[in-house]
TITI-53569 format. One record per residue (C-alpha): residue number from 0; x, y, z. Coordinates in steps of 0.001 Angstrom, whole numbers, plus 524288, in hexadecimal, padded with zeros to 5 digits. Each point is the difference from the previous one (the first is absolute). Example, Ala and Ser with C-alpha at 12.3 -4.5 7.8 and 13.67 -1.06 7.14 Angstrom:
n/c1/c2/c3
0/8300C/7EE6C/81E78
1/8055A/80D70/7FD6C
END
This chain:
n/c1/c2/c3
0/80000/80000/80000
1/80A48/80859/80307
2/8075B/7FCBF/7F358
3/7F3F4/803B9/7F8C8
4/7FE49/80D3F/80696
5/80EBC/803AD/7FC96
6/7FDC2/7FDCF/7F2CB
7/7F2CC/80818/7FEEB
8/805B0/80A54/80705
9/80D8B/7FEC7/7F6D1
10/7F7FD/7FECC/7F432
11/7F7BA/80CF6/803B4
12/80D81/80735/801A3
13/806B2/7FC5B/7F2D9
14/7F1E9/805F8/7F9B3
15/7FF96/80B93/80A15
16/80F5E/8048E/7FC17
17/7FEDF/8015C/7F13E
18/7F28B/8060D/80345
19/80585/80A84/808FC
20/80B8A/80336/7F88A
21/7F7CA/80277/7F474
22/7F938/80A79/80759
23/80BC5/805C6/80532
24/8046A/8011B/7F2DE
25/7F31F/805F7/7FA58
26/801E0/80A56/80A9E
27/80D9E/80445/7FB61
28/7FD98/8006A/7F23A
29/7F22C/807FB/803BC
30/808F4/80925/808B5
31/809A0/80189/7F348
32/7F547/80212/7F6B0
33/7FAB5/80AC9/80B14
34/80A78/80795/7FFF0
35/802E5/800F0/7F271
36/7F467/805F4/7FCFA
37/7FFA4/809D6/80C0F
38/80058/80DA7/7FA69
39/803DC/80C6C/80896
40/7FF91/80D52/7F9CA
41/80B72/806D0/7FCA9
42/800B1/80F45/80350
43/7FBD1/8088C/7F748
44/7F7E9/7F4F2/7F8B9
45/7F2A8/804A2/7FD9B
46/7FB12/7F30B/7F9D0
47/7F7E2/7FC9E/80BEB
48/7F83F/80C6E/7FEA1
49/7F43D/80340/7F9C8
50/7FE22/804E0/7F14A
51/7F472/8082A/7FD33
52/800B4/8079D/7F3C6
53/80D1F/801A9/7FD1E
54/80264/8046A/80FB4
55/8061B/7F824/80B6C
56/7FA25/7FD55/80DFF
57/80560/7FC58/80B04
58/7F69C/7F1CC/804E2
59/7F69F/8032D/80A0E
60/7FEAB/7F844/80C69
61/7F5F5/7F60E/80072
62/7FE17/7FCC3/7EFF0
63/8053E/7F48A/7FADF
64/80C62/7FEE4/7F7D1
65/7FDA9/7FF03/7F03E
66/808D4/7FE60/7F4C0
67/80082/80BA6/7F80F
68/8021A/7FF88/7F1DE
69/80C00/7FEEB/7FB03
70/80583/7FA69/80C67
71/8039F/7F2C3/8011B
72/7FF36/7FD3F/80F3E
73/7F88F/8044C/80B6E
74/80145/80574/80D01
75/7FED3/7F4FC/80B77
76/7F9E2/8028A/80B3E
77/80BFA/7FFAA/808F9
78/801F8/80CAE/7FA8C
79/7F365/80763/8021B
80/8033D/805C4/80E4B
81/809EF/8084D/7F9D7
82/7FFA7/80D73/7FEEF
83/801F9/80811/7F2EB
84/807C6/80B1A/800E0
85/8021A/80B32/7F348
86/80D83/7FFD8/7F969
87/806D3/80AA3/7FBA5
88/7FE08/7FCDD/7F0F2
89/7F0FD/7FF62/801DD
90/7FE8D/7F1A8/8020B
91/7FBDE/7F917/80AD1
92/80762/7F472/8080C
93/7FC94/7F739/80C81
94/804D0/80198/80D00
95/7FE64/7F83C/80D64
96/7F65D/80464/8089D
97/80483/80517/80CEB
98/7F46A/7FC33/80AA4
99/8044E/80AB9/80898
100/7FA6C/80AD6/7F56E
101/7F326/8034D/7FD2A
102/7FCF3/80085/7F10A
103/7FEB5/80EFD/7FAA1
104/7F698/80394/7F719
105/809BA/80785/7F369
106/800D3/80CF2/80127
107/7FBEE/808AC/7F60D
108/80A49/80B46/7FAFD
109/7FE3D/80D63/8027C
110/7F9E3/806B3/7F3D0
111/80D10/808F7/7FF16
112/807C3/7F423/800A0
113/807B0/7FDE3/7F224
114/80908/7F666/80445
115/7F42B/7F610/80579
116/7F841/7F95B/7F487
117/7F43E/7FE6E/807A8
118/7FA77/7F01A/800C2
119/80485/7F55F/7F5FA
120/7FA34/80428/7F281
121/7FAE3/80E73/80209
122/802F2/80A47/7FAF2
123/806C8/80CB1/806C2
124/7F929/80BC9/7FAC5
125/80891/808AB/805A1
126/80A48/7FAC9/7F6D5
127/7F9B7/804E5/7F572
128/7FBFF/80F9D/80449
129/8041B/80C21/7F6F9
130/8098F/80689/804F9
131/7FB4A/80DA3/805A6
132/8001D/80A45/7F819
133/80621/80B6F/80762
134/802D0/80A0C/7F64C
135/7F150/80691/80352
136/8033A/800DC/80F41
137/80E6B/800ED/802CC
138/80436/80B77/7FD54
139/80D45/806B1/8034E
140/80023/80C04/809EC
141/80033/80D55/7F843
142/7FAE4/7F90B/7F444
143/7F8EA/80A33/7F715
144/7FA56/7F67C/7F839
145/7FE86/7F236/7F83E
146/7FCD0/7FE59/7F2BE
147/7FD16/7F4F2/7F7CB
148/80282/7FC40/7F2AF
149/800DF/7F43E/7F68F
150/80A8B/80100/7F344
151/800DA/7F835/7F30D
152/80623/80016/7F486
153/7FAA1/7F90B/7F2D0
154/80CDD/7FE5B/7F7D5
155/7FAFA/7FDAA/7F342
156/7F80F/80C95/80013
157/80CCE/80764/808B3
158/7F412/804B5/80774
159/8012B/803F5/810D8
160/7F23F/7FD5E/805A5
161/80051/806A4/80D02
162/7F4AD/7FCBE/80981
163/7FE04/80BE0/809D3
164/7F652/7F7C0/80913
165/80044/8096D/80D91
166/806EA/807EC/80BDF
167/7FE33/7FFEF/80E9D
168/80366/807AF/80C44
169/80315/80CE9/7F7D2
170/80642/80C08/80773
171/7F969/80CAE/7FDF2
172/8000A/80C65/806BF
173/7F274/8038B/7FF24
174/7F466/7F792/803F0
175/7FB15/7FAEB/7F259
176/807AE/7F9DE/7F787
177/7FFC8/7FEED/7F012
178/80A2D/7F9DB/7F9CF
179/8043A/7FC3D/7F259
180/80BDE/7F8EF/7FAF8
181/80995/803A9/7F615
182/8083E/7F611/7F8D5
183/80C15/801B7/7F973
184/808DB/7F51D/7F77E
185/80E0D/806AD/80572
186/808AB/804D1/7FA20
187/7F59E/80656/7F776
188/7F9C9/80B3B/808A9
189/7FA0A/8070A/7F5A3
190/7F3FB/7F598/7FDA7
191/7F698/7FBE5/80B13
192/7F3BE/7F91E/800AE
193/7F71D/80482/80C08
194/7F538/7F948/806EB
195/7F300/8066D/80291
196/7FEDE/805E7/80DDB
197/7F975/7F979/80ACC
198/7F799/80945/80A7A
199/8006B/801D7/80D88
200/805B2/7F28D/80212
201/80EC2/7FC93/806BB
202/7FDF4/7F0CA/7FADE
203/7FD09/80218/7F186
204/7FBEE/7F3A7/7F608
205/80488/803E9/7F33A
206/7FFFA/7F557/7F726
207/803DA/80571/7F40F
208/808BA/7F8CB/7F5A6
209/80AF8/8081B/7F8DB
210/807E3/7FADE/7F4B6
211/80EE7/80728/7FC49
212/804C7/7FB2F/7F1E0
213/810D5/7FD4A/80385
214/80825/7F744/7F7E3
215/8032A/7F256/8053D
216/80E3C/805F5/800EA
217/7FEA8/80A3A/809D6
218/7F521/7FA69/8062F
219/80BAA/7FBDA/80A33
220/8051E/80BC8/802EC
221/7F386/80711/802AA
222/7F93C/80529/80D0B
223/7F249/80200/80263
224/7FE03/80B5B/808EC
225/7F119/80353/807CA
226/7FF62/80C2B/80541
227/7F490/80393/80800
228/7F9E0/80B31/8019C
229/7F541/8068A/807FA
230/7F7E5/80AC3/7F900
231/7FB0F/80A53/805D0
232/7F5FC/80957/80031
233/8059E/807E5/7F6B6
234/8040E/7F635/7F62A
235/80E34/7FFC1/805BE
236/80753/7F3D2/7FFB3
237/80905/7FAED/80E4A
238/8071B/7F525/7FE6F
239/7FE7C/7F657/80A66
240/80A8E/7F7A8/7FD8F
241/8059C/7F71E/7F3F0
242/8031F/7F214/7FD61
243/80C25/7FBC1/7F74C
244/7FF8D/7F23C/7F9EB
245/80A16/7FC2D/7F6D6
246/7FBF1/7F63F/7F5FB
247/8077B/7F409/80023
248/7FF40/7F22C/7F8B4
249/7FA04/7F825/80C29
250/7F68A/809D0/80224
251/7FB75/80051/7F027
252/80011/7F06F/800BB
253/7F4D5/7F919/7FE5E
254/7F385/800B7/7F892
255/7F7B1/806D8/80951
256/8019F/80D56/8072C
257/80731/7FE81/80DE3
258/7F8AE/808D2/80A25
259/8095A/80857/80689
260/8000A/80821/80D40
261/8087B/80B0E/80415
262/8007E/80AE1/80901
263/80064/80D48/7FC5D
264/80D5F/807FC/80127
265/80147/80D52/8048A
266/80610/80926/7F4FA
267/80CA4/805B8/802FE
268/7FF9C/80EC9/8000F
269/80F89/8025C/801CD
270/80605/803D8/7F19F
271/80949/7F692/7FAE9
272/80E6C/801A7/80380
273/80ACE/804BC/7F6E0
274/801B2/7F0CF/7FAF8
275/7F223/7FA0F/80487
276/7FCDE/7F8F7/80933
277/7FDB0/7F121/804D1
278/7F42D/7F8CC/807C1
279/80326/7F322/8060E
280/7FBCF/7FA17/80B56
281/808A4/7F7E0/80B01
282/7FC8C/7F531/8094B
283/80839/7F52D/809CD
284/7FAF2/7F490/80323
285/80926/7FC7A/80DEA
286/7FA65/7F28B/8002C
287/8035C/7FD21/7F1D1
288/80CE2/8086C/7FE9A
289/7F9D8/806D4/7F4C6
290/801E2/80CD7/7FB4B
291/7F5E7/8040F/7F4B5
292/800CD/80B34/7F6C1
293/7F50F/80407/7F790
294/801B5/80755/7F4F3
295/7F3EC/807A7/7FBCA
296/80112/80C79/7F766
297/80920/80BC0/7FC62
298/7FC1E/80CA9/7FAC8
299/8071A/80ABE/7FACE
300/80D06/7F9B5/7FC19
301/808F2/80890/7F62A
302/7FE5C/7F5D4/7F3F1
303/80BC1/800CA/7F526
304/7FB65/804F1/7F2DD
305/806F2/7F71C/7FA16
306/7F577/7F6D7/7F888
307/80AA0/7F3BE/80253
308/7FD82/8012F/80DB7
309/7F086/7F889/7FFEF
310/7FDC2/7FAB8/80D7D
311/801F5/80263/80E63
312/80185/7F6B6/80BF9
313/803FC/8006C/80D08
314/80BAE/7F855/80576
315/7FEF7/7FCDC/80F15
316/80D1D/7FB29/80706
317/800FF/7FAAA/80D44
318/80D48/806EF/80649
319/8078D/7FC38/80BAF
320/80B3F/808CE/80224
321/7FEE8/80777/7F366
322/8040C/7F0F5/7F937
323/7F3DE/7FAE8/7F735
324/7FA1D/7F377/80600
325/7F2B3/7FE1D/7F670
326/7FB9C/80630/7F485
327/7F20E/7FE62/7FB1B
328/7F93B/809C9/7F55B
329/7F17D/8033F/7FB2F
330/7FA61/7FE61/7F32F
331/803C4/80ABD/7F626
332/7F5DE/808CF/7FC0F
333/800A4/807A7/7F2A4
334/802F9/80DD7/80269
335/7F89C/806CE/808FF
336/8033C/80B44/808C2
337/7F665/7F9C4/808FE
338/7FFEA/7F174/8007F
339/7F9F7/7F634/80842
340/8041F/7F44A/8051C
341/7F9BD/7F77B/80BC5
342/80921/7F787/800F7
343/805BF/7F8C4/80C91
344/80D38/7FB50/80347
345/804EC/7F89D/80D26
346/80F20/7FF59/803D8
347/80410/7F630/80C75
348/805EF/8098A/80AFD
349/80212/7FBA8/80D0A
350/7FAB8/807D3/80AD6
351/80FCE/802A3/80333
352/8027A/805BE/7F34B
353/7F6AD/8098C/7FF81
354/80A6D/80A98/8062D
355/808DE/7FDFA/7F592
356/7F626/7FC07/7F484
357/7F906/80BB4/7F6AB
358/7F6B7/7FF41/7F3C7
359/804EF/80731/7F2B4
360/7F551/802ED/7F610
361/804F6/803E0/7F2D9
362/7F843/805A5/7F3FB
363/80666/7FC41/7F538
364/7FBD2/80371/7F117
365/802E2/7F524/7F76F
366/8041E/801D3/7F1B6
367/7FDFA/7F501/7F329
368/80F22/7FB33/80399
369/80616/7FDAE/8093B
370/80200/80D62/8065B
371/7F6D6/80709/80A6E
372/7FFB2/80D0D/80773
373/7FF23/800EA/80FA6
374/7F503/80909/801A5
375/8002C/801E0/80E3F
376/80192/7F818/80C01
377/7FAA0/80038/80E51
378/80811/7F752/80C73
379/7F523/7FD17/80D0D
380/809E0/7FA39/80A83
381/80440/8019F/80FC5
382/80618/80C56/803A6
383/80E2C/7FA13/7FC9B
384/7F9A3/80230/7F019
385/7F795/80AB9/7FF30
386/7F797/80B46/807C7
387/7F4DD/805E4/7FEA7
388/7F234/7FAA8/7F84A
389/80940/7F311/7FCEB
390/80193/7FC84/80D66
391/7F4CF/8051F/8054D
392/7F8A3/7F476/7F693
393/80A97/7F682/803E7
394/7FC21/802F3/80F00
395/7F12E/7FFC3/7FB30
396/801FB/7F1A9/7FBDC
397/8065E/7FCCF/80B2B
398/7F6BE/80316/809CD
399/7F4FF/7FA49/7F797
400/8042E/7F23B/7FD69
401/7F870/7F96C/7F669
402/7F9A7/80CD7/7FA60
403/80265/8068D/7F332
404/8027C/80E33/80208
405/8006F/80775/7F49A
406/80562/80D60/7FB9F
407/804F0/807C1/7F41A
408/80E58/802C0/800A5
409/80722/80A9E/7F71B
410/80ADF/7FC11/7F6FC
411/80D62/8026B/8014C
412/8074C/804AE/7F235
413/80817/7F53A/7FABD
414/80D50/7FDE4/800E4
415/808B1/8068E/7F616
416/80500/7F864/7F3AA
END
């Protein structure tokens, strides 16, 4: 009996082993198989998230993972109590949960907030606002006036269409004001065209259209001048103040007219010196180390008579101990006693040079060669260079940083041959 029981129970264990070792088996190869086909989501993946139109969403709690198109896996649920956090490119990416925080709701920018794009897949309007137009409410202290215009030039007909569209904040004396405009194509002062006059009115709407008939040659080295007047009672005209604009290629570019805004300039009632004089402007940028010149008109210069001698420019030279450091020079304009310019230059000067450093502007009248004629010159340094109105502008810029101060300047005669 015994016998018999050993071999039942012997014959049960030789089945049993195979048995059990199959299952251990089965539950390694199922462990392999398991892990092989685990997914965890990289950072910065944003496969996992959902696709509505064209957008992505970050997975709310609580709905169930699906496979979006284009996708080839999905999201297990080991990886749902993750948070999702915002990358700096846009996307989203998964993070673990900390159980000592609270979840925030996302907080929505601030409407003045540029950098911030708001929630995934709006839109910022703020990134997309005009740009305020200042040029009807800022203006300058001692301003006697702003006036608008729009220029174009049709080159096949050689024809100037000049746009005189309105004026605000004018200066005048009495209590009503009625001005009208004058426009001349400099250097020709004889011919003018003239606006009608506007009554009892400081902010006048012209819009009247003018058109001057100039040669696609000169058209360059022409200057539109507006003077404004105020007419009296008796029919007498006061001018107000004028606006120079030279006309240059980027300005004339273009198939449509460019609207324009300038203030008006006071007219200069000292008489020209014995060899003219010079308007620039000076400004110095401490932050930037930058000195800036700007050139913008002459008037009265002593021109040659010699018809060789056709155009006239103005040579400005950055000195430091009398020795030349820069030289830069304006656009030549054909002869004119009076010529305008506009134009800006900027020289590098440390804040310690500026006790040795000085500005030379030179007129010079330009002939079909090579050969040209010093008209004049004026020098604006420290005391250590000149006296007088020179370094009283060269203090001026000094104590105004960043500001252009402007001022005429008389010419000194030119050196003998």
């Amino acid at each position: 009996m015994a016998e018999q029981m050993a071999l039942v129970i012997g014959g049960l264990a030789g089945g049993l082993l195979p048995l059990l070792l199959l299952i251990w088996v089965s539950c390694c190869l199922w462990k392999k198989l398991r892990a092989m086909f685990t997914y965890e989501e990289l950072p910065g993946s944003t496969a996992a998230s959902g696709i509505q139109g064209g957008k992505l969403y970050p997975p709310h709690a609580g709905t169930q993972p699906s496979r979006p198109p284009g996708v080839p896996f999905v999201v297990l649920p080991s990886l749902q109590d993750r948070d999702w956090v915002p990358l700096h490119r846009g996307e989203w990416a998964q993070a673990p949960r900390d159980p000592r925080l609270a979840p925030e709701p996302m907080r929505h920018p601030s409407r003045g907030s540029f950098g911030n794009a708001g929630m995934m897949g709006t839109i910022n309007p703020e990134l997309y606002k005009f740009l305020e137009d200042k040029s009807e409410t800022d203006f300058p202290e001692g301003c006697l006036g702003r006036l608008w215009f729009s220029v174009e030039y049709q080159q096949e007909a050689e024809r100037l269409l000049v746009g005189l569209i309105k004026a605000q904040r004018l200066q005048v004396p009495s209590e009503t004001c009625s001005p009208l405009v004058k426009l001349h194509l400099l250097p020709d002062e004889r011919c003018f065209l003239q606006s009608k006059t506007k009554c009892k009115t400081s902010n006048p709407q012209f819009d009247e259209h003018f058109i001057f008939q100039v040669s696609r040659k000169s058209i360059t080295q022409r200057v539109l001048r507006f003077s404004v007047y105020h007419v009296d009672r008796q029919r007498k005209h006061q001018l107000l103040g004028q606006v120079f604009f030279p006309l240059r290629n980027e300005t004339l570019a273009g198939d449509c007219p460019h609207v324009i805004w300038r203030d008006l300039e006071a007219e200069s009632r000292e008489p020209p010196s014995e060899f003219g004089d010079l308007q620039f402007c000076l400004s110095y940028n401490d932050c930037l180390c930058l000195l800036t010149v700007v050139v913008l008109r002459a008037k009265g210069l002593r021109l040659q008579k010699d018809p060789s001698f056709v155009s006239v420019f103005v040579k400005v030279s950055l000195m430091n101990h009398n020795k030349v450091v820069k030289c830069k020079k304006t656009s030549a304009v054909l002869g004119s006693a009076n010529p305008v310019y506009s134009e800006t230059f900027s020289f590098r000067a440390d804040p310690v040079e500026l006790d040795t450093a000085s500005l030379s502007l030179t007129v010079v009248q330009s002939a079909r060669g090579e050969t040209s004629h010093q008209l004049g010159r004026v020098v604006v340094g420290p005391y250590m260079c000149t006296r007088g109105r020179q370094l009283e502008h060269w203090n001026e810029m000094l104590s105004k940083p960043k500001e252009l101060v402007k001022r005429w300047h008389a010419l000194c005669p030119p050196p003998e041959p």
